[in-house]
N, C-alpha and C positions, 0 to 999 in steps of 0.2 A: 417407478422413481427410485433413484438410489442414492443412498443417503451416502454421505463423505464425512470424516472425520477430520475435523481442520484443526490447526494448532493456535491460531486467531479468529477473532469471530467480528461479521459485520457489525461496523458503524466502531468498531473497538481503536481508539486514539493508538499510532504506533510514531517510529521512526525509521527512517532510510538510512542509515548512518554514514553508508559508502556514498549517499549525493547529500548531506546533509539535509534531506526534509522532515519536517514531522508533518504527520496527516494523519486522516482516518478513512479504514477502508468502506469502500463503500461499495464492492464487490467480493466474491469467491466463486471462480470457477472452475473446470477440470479441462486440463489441455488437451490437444491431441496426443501428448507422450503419456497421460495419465496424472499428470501431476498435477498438485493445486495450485492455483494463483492468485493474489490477492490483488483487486485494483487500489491503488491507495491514490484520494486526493487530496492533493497539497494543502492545507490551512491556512496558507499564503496567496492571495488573489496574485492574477501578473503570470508571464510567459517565465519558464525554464530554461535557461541556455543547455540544453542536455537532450542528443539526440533520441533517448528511450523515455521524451515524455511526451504525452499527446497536451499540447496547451490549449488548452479551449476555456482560460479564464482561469478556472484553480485548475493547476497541473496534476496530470493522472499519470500513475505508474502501475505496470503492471511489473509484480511480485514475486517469487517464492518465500517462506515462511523462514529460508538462509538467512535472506538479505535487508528482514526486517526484526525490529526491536520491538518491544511494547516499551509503552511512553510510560513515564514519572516523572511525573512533577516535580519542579525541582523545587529545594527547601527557601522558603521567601525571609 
């Protein structure tokens, strides 16, 4: 087994900022180019109008560690 070195870590709250979601991943795996990927689902139940999501209830994206943010809370 070989271990990967990831720059987010499962179940960790992030955002998408280029589709507007926030979610938490709830996958990481390594593609066929070598790269990592994060699945992230949506924390928003309900279908995505956006061709790169699989909707099956909370919408799923698959990732690289580019295209996502980690989440902060914002000041209440």
């Amino acid at each position: 087994m070989k271990v990967i070195e990831t720059y987010f870590e499962e179940y960790e709250k992030v955002r998408i900022p280029a589709k507007g979601i926030t979610g938490t991943i709830i996958d990481i795996y390594v593609g066929d180019d070598s790269r990592v990927f994060y699945t992230v689902e949506n924390e928003e139940w309900g279908d995505v109008d956006d061709p790169d999501a699989w909707n099956i209830g909370y919408a799923q994206f698959d990732c690289t560690a580019e295209q996502l943010v980690r989440y902060e809370r914002p000041d209440v």
